[in-house]
KETIKOL-644696 format. One record per residue: residue number from 1; residue in one letter; x, y, z of N, C-alpha, C, O in turn. Coordinates in steps of 0.05 Angstrom, whole numbers, padded with zeros to 5 digits. Layout:
! KETIKOL-644696
NODE  pos  code      nx      ny      nz     cax     cay     caz      cx      cy      cz      ox      oy      oz
NODE  NUM     A       X       Y       Z       X       Y       Z       X       Y       Z       X       Y       Z
...
This chain:
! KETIKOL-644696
NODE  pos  code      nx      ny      nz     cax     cay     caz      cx      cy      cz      ox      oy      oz
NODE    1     X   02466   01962   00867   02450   01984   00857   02435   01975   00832   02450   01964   00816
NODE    2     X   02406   01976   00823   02396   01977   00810   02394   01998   00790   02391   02022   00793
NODE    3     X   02399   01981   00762   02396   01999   00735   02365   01998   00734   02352   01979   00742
NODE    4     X   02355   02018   00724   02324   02030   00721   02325   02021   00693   02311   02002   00687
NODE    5     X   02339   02031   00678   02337   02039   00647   02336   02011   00637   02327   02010   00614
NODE    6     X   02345   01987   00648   02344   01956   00634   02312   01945   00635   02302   01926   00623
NODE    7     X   02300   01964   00653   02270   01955   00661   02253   01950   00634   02250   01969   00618
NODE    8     X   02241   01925   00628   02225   01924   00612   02199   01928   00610   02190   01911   00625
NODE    9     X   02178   01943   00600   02144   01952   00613   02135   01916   00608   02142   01899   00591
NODE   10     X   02112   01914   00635   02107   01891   00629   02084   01880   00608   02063   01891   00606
NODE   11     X   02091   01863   00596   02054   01855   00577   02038   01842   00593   02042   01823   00608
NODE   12     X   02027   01849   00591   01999   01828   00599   01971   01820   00576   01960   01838   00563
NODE   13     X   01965   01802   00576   01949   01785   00553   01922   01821   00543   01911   01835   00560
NODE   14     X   01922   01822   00531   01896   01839   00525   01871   01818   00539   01877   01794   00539
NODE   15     X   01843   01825   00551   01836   01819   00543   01812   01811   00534   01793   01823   00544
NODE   16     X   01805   01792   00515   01778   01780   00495   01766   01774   00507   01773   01765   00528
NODE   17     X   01742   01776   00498   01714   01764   00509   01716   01731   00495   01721   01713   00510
NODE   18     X   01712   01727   00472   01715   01697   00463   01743   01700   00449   01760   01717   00444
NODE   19     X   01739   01665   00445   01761   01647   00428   01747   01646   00402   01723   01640   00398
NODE   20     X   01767   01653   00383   01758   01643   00355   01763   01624   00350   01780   01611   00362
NODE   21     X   01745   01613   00321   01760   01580   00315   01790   01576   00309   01801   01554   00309
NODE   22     X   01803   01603   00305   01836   01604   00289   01845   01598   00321   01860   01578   00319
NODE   23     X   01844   01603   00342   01854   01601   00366   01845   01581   00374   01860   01575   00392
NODE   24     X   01825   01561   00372   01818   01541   00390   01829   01518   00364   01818   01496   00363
NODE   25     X   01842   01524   00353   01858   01502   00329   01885   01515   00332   01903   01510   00316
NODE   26     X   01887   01528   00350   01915   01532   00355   01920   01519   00385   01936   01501   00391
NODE   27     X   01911   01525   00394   01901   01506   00423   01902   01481   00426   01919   01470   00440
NODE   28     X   01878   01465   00409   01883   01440   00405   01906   01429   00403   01916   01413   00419
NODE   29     X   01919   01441   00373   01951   01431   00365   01976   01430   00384   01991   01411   00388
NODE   30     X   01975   01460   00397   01991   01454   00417   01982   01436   00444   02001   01427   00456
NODE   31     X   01958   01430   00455   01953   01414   00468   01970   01386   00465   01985   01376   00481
NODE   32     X   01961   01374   00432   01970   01354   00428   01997   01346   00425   02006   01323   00426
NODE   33     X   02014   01375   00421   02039   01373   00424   02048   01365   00449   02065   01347   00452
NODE   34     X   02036   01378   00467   02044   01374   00503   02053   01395   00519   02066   01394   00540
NODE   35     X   02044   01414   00504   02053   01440   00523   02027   01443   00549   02007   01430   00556
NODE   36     X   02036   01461   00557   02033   01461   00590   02009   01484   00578   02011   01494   00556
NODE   37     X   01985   01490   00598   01971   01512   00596   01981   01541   00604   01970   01562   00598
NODE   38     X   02003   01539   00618   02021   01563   00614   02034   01574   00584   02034   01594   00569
NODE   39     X   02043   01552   00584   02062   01567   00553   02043   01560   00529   02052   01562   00505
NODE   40     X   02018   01552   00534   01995   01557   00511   01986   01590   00510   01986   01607   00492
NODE   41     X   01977   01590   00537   01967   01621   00544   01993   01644   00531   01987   01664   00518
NODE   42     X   02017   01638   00536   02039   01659   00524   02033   01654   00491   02022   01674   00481
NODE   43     X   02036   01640   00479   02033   01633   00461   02017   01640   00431   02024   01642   00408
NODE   44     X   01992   01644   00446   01970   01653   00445   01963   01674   00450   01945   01680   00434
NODE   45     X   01968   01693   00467   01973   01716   00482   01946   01715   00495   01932   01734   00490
NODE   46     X   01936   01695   00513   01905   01700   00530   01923   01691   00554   01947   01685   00554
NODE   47     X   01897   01695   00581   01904   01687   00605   01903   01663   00608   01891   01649   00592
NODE   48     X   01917   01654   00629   01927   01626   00633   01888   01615   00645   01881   01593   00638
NODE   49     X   01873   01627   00657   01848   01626   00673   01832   01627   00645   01825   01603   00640
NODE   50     X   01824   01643   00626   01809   01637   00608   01817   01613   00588   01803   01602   00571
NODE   51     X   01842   01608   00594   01851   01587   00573   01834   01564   00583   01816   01551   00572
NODE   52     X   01844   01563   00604   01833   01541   00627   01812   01533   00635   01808   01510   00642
NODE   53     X   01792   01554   00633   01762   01550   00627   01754   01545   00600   01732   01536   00597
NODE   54     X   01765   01549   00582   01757   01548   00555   01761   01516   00555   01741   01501   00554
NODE   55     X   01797   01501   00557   01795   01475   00566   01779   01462   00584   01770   01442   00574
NODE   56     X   01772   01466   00608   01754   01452   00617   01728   01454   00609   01715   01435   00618
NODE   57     X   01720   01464   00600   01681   01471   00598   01684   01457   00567   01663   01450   00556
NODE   58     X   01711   01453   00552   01705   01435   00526   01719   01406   00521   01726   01396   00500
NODE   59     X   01723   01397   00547   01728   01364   00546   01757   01356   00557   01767   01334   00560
NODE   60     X   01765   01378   00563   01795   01370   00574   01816   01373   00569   01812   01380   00546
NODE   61     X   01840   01373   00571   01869   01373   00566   01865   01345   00545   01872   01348   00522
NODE   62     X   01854   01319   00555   01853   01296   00545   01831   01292   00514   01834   01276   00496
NODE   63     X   01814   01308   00516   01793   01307   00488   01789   01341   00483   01765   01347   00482
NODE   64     X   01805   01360   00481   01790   01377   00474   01799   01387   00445   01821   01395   00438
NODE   65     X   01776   01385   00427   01777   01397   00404   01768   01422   00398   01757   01436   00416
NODE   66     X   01770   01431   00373   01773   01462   00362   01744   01454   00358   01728   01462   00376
NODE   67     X   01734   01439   00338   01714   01434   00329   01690   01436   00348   01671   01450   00341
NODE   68     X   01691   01422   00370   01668   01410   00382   01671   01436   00409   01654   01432   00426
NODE   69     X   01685   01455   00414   01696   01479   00429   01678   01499   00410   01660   01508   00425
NODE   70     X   01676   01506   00394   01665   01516   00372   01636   01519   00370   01624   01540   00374
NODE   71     X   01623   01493   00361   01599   01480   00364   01588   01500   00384   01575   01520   00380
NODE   72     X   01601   01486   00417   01588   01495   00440   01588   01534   00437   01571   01549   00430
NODE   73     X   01599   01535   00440   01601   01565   00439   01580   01577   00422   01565   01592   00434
NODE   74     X   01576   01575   00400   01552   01581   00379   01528   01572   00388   01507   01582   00379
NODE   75     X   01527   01555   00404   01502   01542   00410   01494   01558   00438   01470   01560   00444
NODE   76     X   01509   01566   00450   01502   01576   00474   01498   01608   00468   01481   01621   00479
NODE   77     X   01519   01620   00444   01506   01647   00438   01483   01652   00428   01468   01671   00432
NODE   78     X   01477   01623   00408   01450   01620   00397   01424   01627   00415   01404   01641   00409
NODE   79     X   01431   01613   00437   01409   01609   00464   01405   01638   00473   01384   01649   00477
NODE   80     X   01431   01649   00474   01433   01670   00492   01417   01691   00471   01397   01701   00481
NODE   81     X   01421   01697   00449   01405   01711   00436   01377   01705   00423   01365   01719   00407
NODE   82     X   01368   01681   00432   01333   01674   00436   01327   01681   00461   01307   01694   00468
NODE   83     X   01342   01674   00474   01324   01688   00501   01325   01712   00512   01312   01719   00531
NODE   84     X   01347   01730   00495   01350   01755   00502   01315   01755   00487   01293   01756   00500
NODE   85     X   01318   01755   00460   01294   01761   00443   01273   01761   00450   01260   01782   00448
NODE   86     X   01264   01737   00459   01228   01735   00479   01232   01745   00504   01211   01743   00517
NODE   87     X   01252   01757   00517   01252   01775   00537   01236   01800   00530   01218   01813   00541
NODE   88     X   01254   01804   00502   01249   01834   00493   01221   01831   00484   01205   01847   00491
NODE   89     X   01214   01810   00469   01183   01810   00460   01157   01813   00479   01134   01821   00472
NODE   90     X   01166   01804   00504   01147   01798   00533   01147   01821   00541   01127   01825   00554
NODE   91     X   01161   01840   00539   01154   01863   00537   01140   01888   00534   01140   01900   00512
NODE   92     X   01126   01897   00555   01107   01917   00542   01115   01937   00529   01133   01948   00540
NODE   93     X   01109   01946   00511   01124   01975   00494   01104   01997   00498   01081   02000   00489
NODE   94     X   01122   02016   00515   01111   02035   00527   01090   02056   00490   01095   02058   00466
NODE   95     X   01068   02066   00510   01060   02088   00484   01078   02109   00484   01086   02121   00504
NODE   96     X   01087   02114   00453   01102   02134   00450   01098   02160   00446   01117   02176   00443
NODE   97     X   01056   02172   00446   01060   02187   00445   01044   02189   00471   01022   02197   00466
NODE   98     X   01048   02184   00495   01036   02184   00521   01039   02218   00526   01021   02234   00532
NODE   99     X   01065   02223   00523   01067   02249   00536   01063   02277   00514   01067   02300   00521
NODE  100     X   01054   02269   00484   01037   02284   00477   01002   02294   00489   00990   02315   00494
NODE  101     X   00997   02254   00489   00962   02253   00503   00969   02282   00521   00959   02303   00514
NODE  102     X   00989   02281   00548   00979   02292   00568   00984   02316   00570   00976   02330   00588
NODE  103     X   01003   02329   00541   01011   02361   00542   00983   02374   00522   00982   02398   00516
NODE  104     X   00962   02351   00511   00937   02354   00499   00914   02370   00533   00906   02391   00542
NODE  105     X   00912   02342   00540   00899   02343   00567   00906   02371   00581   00891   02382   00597
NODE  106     X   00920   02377   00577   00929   02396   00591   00923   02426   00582   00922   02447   00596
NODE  107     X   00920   02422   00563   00921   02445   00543   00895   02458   00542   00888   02482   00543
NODE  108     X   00876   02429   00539   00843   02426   00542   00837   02445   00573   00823   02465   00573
NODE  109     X   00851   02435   00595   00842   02438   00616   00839   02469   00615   00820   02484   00616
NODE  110     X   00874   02472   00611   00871   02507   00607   00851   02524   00592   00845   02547   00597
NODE  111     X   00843   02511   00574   00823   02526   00551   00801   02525   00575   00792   02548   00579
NODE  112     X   00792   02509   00588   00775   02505   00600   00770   02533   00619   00751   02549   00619
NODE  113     X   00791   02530   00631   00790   02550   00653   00796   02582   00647   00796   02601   00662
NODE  114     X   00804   02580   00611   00807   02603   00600   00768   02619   00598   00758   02641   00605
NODE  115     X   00757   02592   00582   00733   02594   00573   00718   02608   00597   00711   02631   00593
NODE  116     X   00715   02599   00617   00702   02597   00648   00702   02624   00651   00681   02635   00650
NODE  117     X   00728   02639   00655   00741   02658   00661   00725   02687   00641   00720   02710   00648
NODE  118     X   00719   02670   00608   00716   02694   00597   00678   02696   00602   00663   02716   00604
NODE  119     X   00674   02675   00604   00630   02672   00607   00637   02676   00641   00622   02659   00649
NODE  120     X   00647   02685   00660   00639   02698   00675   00646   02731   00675   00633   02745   00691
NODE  121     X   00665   02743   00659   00676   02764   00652   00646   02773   00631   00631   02790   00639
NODE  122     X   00642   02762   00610   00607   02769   00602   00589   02769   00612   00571   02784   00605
NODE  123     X   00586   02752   00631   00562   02755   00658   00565   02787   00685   00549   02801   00697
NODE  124     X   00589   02787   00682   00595   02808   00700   00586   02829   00686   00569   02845   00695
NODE  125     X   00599   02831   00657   00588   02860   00640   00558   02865   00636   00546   02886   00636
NODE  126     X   00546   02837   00632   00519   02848   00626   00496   02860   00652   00476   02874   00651
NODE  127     X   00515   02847   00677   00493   02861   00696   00505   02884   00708   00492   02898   00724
């Protein structure tokens, strides 16, 4: 028979969008210690899959540094927010008061057909 009440809720890593430099110099160190990318990820509290990509995309189990992990990352947000930028600049920017112009136009029209309405209403009276 199973005890319920010994049940522990399970953790699972939160998780981050990036690695900071305090974590990818924690990484390194234990790398060089020789831990496994499992018990880095516990460690650390990330997924064993982002750990893993973070190691591979920055030189390996065999060369990977905090430093040069770092570097890349800044340089690629760098990119990523220039080209967001001349996205945004290529951009046409709508007129903002477009939908004044047309509640103008509109307004005109009506006068128009107000006007119309009253010089045939004086044409009618005078004959």
């Amino acid at each position: 028979m199973h005890n319920w009440r010994n049940l522990k809720p399970m953790t699972t890593p939160k998780p981050k969008l990036y690695f900071t430099f305090e974590e990818r110099q924690e990484v390194e160190k234990l790398i060089k210690e020789g831990n496994t990318i499992k018990d880095i990820s516990k460690k650390i509290n990330r997924s064993k899959s982002g750990l893993g990509s973070e190691i591979r995309l920055n030189g390996g189990l065999f060369s990977y540094t905090a430093l040069n992990a770092q570097e890349r990352a800044e340089k690629i947000r760098k990119q990523t927010n220039e080209r967001l930028s001349e996205d945004f600049k290529k951009r046409e920017m709508p007129n903002p008061f477009i939908h004044l112009q047309k509640k103008i136009e509109n307004i005109e029209m009506q006068l128009d057909i107000i006007l119309d309405f009253i010089r045939k209403k004086n044409n009618d009276t005078e004959n």
